[in-house]
C-alpha positions as CSV (number, residue, x, y, z in Angstrom):
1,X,-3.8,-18.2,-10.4
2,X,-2.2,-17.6,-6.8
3,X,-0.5,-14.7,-6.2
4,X,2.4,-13.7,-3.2
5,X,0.8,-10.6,-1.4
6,X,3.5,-7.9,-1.3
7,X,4.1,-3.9,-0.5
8,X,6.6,-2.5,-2.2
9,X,8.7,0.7,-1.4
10,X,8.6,3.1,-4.3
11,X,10.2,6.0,-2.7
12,X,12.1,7.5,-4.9
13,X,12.0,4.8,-7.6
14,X,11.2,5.6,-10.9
15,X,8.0,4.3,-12.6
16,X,6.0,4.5,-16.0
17,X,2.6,4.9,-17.1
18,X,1.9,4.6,-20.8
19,X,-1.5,5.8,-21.2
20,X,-3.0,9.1,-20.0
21,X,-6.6,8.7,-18.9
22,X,-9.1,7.3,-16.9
23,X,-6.6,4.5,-15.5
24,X,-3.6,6.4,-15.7
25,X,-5.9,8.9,-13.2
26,X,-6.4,6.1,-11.1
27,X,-3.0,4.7,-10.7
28,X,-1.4,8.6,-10.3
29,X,-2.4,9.5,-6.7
30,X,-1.2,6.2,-4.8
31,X,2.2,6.0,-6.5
32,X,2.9,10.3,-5.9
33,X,1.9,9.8,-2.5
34,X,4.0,6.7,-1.8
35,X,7.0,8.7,-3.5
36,X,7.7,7.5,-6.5
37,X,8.9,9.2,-9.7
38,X,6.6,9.2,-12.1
39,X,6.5,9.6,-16.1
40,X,3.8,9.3,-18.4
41,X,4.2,8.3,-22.2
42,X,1.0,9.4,-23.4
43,X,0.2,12.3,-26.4
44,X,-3.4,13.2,-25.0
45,X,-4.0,13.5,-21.0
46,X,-7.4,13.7,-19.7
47,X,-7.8,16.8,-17.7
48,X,-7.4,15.4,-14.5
49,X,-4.3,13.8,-14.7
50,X,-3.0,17.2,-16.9
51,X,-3.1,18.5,-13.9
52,X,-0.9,16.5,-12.5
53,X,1.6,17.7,-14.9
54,X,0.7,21.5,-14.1
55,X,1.5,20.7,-10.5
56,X,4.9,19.2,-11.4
57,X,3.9,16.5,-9.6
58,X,4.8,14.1,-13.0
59,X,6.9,14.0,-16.0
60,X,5.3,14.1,-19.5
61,X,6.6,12.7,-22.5
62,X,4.0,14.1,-25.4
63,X,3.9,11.3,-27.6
64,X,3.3,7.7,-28.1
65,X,5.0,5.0,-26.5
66,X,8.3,3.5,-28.3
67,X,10.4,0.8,-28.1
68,X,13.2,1.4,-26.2
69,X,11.0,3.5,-23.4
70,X,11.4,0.7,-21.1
71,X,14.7,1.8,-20.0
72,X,15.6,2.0,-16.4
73,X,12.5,2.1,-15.4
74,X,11.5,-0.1,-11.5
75,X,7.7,-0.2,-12.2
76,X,5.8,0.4,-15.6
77,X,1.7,0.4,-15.5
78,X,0.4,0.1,-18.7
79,X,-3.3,2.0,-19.1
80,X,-4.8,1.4,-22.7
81,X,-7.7,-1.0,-23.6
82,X,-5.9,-1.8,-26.7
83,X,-4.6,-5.5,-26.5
84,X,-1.8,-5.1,-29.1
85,X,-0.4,-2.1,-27.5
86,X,-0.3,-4.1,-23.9
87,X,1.4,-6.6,-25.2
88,X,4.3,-4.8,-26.7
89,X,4.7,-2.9,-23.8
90,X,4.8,-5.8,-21.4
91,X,7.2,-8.1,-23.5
92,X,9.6,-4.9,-23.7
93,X,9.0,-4.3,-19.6
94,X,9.6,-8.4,-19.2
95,X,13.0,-8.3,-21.5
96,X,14.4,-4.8,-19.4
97,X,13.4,-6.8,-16.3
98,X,10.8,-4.3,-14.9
99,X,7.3,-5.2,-13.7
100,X,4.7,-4.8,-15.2
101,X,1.1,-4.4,-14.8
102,X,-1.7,-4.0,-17.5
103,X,-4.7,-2.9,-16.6
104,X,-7.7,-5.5,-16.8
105,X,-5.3,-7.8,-18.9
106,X,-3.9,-10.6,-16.5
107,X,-1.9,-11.9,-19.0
108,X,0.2,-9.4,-19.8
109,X,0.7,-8.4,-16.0
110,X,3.5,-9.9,-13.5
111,X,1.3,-8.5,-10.5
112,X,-2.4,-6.9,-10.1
113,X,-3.9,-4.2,-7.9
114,X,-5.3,-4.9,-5.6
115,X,-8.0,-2.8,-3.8
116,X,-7.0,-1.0,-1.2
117,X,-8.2,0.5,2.1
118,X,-6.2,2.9,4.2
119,X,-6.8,4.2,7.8
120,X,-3.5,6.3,8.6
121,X,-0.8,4.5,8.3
122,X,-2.9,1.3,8.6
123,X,-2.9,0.0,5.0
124,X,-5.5,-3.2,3.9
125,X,-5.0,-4.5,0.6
126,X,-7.6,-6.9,-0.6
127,X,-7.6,-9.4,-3.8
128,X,-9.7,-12.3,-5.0
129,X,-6.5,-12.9,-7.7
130,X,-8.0,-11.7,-10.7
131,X,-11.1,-13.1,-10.4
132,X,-13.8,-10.3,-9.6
133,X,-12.5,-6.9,-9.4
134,X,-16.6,-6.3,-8.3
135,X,-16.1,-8.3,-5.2
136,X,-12.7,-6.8,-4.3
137,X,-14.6,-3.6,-4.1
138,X,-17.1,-4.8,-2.1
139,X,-15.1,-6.4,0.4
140,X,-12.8,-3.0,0.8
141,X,-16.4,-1.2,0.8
142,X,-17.0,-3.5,3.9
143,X,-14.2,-3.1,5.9
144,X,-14.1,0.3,5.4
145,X,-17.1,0.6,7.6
146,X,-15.6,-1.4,10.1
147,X,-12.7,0.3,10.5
148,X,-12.5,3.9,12.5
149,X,-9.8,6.7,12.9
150,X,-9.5,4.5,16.7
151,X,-7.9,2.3,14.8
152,X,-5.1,4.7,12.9
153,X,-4.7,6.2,16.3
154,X,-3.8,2.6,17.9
155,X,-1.5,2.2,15.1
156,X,0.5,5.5,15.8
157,X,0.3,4.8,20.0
158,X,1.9,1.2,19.2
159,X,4.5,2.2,16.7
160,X,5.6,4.9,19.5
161,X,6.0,2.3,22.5
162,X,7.4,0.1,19.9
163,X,10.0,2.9,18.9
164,X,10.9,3.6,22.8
165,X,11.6,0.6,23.3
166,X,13.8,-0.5,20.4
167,X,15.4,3.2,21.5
168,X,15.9,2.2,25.0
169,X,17.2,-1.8,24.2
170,X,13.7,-3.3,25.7
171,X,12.7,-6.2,24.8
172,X,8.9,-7.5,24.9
173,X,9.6,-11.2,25.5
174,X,8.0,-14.4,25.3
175,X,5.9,-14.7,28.2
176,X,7.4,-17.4,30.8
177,X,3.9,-18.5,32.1
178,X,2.5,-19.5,29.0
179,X,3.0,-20.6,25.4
180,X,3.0,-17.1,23.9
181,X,5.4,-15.7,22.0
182,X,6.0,-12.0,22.4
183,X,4.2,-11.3,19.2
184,X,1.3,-12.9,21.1
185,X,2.1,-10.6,24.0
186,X,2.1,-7.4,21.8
187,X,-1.7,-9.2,20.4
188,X,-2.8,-9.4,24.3
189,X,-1.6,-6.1,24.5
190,X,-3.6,-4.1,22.5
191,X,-6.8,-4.7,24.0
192,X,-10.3,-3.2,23.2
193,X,-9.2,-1.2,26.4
194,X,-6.6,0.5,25.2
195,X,-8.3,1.1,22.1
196,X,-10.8,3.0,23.4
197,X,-8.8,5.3,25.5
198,X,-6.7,6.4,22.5
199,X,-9.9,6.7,20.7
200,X,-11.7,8.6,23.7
201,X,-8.2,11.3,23.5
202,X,-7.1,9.9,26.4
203,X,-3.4,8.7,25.2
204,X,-1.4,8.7,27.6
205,X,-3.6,6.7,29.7
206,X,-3.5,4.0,26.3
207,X,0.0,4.2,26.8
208,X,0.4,3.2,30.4
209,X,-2.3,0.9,30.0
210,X,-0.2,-0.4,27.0
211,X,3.0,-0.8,28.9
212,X,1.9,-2.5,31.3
213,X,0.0,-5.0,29.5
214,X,3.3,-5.6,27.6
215,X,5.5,-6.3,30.8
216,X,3.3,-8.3,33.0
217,X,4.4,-11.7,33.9
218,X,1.4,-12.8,32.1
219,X,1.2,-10.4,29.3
220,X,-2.0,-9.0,29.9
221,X,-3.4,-7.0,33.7
């Protein structure tokens, strides 16, 4: 099965987790710190996630889930390795119109997790659609040695200039020299140059370095 890679804003959103252990652990720390709303349907909770609760950081509802629980919900993750149980929930979720996601049981799920690896703001998610949660992990353990705190930093110095210059009604554009489009130009842009000097603390040198490479008739110095 292929599935449509997506990110999806939770701020504020209210989302469900029936289950209170291991998984729901897992699932707990991404969604709070993306924002969401969170409320678990579960009558034990393993001591990590009952801390959660002790933090006010999540609603608990002390019992086990019912029909009906569904209910206005954006998001529901289901975390029990009980097949029967999955499948109630997710043909209640599908009927109220709310994705789902069971864990380890592609059937009853309308998306997976993927693994994730996050530098910053820089965010990689990584799937092989279902088919080895193993080799997800090892690809994310991969990259996550490639990638550096240079590279959240380059992040943060382009989404500044980027910023500016929506703020001041500049325009990177095509370059007229060359097939390039200014997406291209931005690409040109952020050379190993300037990724150094943002890594090296030298940021406002990036920046200049950054700007100029944007508006040169060429796109690059």
């Amino acid at each position: 099965m292929r599935y449509y890679p997506v990110f999806l804003d939770v701020q504020d959103k209210p989302v469900v987790i029936a289950g209170g252990g291991h998984v729901a652990h897992q699932k707990l720390g991404g969604l709070i710190d993306a924002g969401a709303r969170v409320t678990l349907i579960s009558p034990e909770l393993s001591a990590e996630v009952q801390q959660f609760v002790d933090d006010g950081k999540v609603t608990h509802i002390n019992r086990e889930y019912q029909d009906g629980d569904m209910e206005g919900y954006f998001l529901a993750f289901v975390a029990t390795d009980d097949g029967a149980i999955n499948k109630v929930v997710a043909d209640e979720a599908r009927s109220k119109r709310v994705w789902i996601n069971a864990v380890d049981d592609v059937p009853n799920c309308d998306f997976i997790m993927p693994a994730v690896v996050r530098q910053g703001e820089l965010v990689l998610a990584i799937s092989t659609s279902g088919e080895s949660p193993a080799m997800a992990r090892k690809v994310r353990e991969d990259i996550e040695e490639f990638l550096g705190e240079d590279d959240a930093e380059l992040l943060s110095l382009a989404a500044e200039v980027r910023r500016e210059l929506q703020d001041q009604g500049v325009v990177v554009k095509d370059c007229d020299r060359c097939d390039r489009n200014h997406l291209d130009v931005w690409n040109a842009a952020l050379d190993a140059e300037v990724k150094t000097l943002v890594g090296d603390g030298h940021r406002d040198q990036a920046k200049e370095r950054l700007l100029k490479s944007l508006f040169a008739p060429s796109g690059s110095t």
